[in-house]
MDTraj code that builds the backbone (N, CA, C; nanometers):
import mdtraj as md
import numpy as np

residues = "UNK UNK UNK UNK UNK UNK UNK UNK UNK UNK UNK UNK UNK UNK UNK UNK UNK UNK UNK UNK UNK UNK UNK UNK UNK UNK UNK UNK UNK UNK UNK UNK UNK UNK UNK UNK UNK UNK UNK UNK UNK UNK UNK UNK UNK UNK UNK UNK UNK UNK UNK UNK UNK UNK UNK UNK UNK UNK UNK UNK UNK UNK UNK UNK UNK UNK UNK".split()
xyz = np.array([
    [11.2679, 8.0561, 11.2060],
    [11.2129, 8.1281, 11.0928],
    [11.2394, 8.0488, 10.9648],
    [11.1854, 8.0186, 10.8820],
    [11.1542, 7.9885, 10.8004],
    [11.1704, 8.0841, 10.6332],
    [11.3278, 8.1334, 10.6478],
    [11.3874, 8.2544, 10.5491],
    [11.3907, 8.1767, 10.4242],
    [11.4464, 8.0077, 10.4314],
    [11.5037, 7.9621, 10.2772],
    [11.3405, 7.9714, 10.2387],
    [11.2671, 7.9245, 10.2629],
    [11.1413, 7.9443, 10.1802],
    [11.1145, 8.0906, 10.1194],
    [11.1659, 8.2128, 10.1526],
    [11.1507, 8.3109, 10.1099],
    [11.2082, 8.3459, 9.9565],
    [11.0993, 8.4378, 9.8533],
    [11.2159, 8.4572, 9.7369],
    [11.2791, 8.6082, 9.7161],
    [11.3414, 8.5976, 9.6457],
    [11.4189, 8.7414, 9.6627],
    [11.3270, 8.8715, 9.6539],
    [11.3587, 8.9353, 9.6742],
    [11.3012, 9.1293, 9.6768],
    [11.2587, 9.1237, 9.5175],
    [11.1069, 9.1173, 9.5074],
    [11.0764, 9.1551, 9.4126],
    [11.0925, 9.2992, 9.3411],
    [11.1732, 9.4099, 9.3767],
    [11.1982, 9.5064, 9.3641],
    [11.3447, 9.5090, 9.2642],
    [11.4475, 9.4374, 9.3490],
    [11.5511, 9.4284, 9.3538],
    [11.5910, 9.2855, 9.2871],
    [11.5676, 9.2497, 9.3801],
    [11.6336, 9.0858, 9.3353],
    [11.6965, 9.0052, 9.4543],
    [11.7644, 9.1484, 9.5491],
    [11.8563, 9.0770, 9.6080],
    [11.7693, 8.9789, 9.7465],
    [11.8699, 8.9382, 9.8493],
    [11.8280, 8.8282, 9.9314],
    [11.7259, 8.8936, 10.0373],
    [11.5955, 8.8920, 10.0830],
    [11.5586, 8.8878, 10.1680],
    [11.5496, 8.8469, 10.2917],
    [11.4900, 8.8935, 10.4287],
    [11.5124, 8.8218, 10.5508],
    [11.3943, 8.8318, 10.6437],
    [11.3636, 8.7156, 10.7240],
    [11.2776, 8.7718, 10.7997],
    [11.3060, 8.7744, 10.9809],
    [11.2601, 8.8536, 11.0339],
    [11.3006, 8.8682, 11.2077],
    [11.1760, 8.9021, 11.2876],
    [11.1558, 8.8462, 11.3664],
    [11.0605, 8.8789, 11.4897],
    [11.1058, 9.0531, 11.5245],
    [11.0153, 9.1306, 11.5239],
    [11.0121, 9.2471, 11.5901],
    [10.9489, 9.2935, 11.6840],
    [10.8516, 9.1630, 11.7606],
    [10.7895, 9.2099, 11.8907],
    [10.7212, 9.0779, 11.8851],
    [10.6517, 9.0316, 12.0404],
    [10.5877, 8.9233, 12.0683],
    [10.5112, 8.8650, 11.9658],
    [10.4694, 8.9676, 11.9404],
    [10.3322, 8.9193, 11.8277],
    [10.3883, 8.9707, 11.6750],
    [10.5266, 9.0485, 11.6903],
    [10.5336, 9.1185, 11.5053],
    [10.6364, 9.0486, 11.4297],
    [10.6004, 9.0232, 11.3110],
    [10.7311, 8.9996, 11.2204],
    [10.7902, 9.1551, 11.0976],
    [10.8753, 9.1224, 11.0536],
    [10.9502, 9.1747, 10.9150],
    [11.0036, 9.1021, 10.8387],
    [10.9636, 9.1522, 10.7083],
    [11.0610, 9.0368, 10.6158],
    [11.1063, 9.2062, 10.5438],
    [11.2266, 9.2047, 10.5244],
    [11.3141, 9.3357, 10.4795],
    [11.3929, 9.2686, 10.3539],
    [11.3991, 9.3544, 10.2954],
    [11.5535, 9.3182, 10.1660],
    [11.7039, 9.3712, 10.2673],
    [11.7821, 9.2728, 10.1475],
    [11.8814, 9.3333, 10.2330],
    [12.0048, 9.4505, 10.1479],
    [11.9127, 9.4799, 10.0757],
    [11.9535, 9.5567, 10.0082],
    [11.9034, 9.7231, 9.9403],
    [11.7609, 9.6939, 9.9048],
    [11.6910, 9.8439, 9.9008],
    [11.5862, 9.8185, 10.0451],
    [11.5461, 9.9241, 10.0243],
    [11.4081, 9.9391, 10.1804],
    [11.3251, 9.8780, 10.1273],
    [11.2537, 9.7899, 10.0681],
    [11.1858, 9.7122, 10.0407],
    [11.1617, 9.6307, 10.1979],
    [11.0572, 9.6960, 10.2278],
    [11.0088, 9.5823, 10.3387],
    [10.8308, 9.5579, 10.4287],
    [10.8396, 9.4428, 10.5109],
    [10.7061, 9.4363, 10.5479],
    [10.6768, 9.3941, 10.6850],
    [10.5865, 9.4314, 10.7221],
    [10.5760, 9.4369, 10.8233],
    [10.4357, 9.4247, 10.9096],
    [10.3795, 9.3169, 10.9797],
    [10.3034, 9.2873, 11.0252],
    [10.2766, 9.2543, 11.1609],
    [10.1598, 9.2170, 11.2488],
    [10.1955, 9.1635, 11.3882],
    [10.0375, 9.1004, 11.3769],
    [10.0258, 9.0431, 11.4515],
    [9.9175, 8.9232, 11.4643],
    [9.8073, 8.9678, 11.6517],
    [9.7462, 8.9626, 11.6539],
    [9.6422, 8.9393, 11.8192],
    [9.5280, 8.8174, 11.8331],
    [9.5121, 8.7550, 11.6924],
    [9.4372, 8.6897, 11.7116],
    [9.4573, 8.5067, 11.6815],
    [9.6300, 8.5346, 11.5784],
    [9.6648, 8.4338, 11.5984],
    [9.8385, 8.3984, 11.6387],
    [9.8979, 8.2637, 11.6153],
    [10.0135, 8.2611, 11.6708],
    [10.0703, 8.2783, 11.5660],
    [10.2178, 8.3402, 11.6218],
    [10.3386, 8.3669, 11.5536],
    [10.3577, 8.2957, 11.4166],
    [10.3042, 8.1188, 11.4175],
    [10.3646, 8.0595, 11.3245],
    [10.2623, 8.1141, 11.1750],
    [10.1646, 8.1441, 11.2269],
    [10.0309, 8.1636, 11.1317],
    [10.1012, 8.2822, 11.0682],
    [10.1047, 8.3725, 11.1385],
    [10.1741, 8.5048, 11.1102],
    [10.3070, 8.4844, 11.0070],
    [10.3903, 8.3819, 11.0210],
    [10.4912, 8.3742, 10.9770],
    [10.4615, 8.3273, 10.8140],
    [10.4251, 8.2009, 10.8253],
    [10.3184, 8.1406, 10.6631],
    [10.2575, 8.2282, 10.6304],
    [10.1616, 8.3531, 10.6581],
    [10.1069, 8.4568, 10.5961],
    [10.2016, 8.5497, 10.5344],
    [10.3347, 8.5893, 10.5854],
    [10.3417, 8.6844, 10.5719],
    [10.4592, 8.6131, 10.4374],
    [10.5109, 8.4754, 10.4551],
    [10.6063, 8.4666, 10.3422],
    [10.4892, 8.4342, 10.1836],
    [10.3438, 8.3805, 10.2322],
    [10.3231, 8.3956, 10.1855],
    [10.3353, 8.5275, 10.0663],
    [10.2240, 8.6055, 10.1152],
    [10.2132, 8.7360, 10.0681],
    [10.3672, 8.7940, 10.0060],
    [10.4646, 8.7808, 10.0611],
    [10.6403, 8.8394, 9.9725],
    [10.6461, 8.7695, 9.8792],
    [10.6294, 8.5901, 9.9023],
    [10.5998, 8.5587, 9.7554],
    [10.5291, 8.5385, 9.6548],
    [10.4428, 8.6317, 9.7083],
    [10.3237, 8.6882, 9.5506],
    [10.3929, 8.7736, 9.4688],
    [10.4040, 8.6973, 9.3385],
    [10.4188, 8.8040, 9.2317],
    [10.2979, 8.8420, 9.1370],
    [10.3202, 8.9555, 9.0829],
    [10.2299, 9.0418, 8.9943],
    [10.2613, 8.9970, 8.8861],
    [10.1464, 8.9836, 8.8010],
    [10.2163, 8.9564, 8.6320],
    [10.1808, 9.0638, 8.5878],
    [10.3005, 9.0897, 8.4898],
    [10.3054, 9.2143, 8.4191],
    [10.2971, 9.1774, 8.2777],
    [10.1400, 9.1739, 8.2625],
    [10.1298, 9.1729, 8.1348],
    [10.0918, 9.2620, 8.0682],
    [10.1161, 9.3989, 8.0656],
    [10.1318, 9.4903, 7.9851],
    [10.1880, 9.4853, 7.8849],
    [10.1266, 9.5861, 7.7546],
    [10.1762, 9.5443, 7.6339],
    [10.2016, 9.6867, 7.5827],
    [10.3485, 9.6839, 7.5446],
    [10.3863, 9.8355, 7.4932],
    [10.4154, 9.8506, 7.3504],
])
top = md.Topology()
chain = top.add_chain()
for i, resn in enumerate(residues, 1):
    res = top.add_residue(resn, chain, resSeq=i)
    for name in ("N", "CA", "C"):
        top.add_atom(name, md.element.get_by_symbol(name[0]), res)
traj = md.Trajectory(xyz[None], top)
């Protein structure tokens, strides 16, 4: 797995992780609030699944709201 590429819990901050949860599923969880995700793949392999999914955790939102 491929965790150091991961960035922290955009929620939180703290360290994230990711684990296989079935042939085809991953999670990437915080390890600190429930912040988590969860996916599984049928059409492609694990590794695809894996680059997608750290993708996507490390998308951030810009918050450019103006108060």
């Amino acid at each position: 797995m491929k965790e150091n590429q991961l960035l922290s819990c955009p929620f939180c901050g703290n360290t994230a992780t990711m684990e296989q949860i079935s042939r085809n599923g991953l999670r990437i969880k915080c390890r600190h609030c429930p912040a988590e995700m969860k996916q599984k793949t049928l059409r492609h392999n694990i590794e695809w699944l894996e680059d997608s999914m750290i993708k996507d955790w490390n998308t951030r939102q810009e918050n450019n709201s103006i108060f």
